[in-house]
N, C-alpha and C positions, 0 to 999 in steps of 0.2 A: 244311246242315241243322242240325249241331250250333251251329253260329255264329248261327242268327237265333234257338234253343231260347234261348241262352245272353243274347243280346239279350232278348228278348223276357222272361224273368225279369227281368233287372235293371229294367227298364221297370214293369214291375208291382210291385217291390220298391219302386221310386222315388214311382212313384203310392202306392202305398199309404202312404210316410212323409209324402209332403205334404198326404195328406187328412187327417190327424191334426191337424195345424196351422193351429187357429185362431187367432184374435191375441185373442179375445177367451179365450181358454183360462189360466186360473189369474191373470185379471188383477189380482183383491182379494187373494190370497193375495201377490201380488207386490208388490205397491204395499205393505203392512204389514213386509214381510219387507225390502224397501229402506227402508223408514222404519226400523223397529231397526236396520238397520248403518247409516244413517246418523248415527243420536243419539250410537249408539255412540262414544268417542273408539277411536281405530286398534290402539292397543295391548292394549284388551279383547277386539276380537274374535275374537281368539284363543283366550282363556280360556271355556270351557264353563259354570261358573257366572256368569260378567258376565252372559254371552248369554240365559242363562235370566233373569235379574234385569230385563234389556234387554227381553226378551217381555215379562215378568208387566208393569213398569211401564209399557210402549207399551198396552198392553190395558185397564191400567186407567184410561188416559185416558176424560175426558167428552166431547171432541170427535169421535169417533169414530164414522161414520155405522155403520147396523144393519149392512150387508152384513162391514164392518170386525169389529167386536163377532162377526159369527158364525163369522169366520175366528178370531175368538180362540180365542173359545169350543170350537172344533175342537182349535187349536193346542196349548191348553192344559193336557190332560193328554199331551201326546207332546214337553216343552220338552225334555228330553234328546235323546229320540232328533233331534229339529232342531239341536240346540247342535252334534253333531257334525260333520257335513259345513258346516254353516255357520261354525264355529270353520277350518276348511280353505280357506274363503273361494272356497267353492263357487257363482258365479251363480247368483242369487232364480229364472231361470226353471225351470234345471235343481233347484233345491233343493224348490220347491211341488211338481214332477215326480214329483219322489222319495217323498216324505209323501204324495203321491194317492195313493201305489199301496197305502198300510195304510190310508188312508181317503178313496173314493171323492170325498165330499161335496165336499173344497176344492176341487178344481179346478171344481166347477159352480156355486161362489159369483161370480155377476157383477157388475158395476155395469150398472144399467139405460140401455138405449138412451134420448139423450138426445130431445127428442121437440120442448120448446119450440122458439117460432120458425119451426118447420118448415110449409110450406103444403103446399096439396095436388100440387102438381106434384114436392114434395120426396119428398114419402110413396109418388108413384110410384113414385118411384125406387128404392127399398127392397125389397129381393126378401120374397117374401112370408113365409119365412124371419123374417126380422127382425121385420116386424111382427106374426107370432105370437109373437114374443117381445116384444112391447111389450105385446101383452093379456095377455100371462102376466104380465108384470112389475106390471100393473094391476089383475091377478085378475077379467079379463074371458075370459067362453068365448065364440066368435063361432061358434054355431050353426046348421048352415045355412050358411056361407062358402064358397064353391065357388069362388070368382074372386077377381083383385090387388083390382080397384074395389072390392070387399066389404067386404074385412082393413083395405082404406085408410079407406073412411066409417067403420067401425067403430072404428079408431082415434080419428078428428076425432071421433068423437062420446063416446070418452070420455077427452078431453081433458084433462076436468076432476079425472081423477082420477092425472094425472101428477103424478110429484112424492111422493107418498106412498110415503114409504120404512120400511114399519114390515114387522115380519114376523107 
């Protein structure tokens, strides 16, 4: 009795940590956060002021798409408290992990599902999940969707407004 009580926690402890684990979970925040240690040369990343110099200059790049810019934007009154653990050379996934917990928003900054290309038999395939997240990405409400077929026409038919990456 005690042995399946004791089973049977651990199993739900287990569940529970792998539903927290999406892959799309703090992807922008990481992807910037590997770009500054890489610009970095190896010897600053240690130093706490380079690292903050290393943020402000990656941010104020021009090439840097919106979703980027808003993870700065975020970043950039918190550069000390990030210099730290990152000066410790703490992995990008666990480091954006960390900064979520004092501010929500970065970890729910994504890159939008890619869409071009994709026919209708691809869009099937997409749990409906995702492509409520492709109208949101598109700032489409699909009202009235009840069914996969729905979410799917509804996508194809605002095709036209993929790609628009402004906020």
């Amino acid at each position: 009795m005690r042995a399946s009580t004791i089973i049977s926690a651990a199993f739900l402890l287990v569940s529970s940590v792998n539903a927290g684990n999406d892959p799309r979970e703090c992807e922008v925040c990481m992807k910037v956060m590997q770009e500054v240690r890489d610009a970095m040369p190896k010897s600053d990343q240690k130093k706490k002021p380079a690292i903050e110099a290393a943020l402000g200059s990656h941010c104020a790049k021009d090439t840097l798409s919106a979703r980027e810019r808003k993870i700065c934007y975020y970043v950039d009154p918190i550069k000390r408290d990030i210099a730290q653990p990152f000066s410790l050379g703490m992995p990008v996934d666990r480091l954006c992990k960390r900064i979520n917990k004092d501010n929500p928003e970065i970890c729910s900054v994504k890159f939008p599902v890619k869409t071009e290309k994709l026919e209708k038999k691809d869009l099937s395939k997409l749990r409906v999940k995702q492509l409520k997240s492709i109208l949101l990405d598109r700032g489409v409400e699909c009202k009235g969707c009840m069914e996969k077929d729905e979410f799917v026409k509804k996508v194809q038919d605002t095709e036209h407004l993929a790609g628009l990456d402004e906020f």
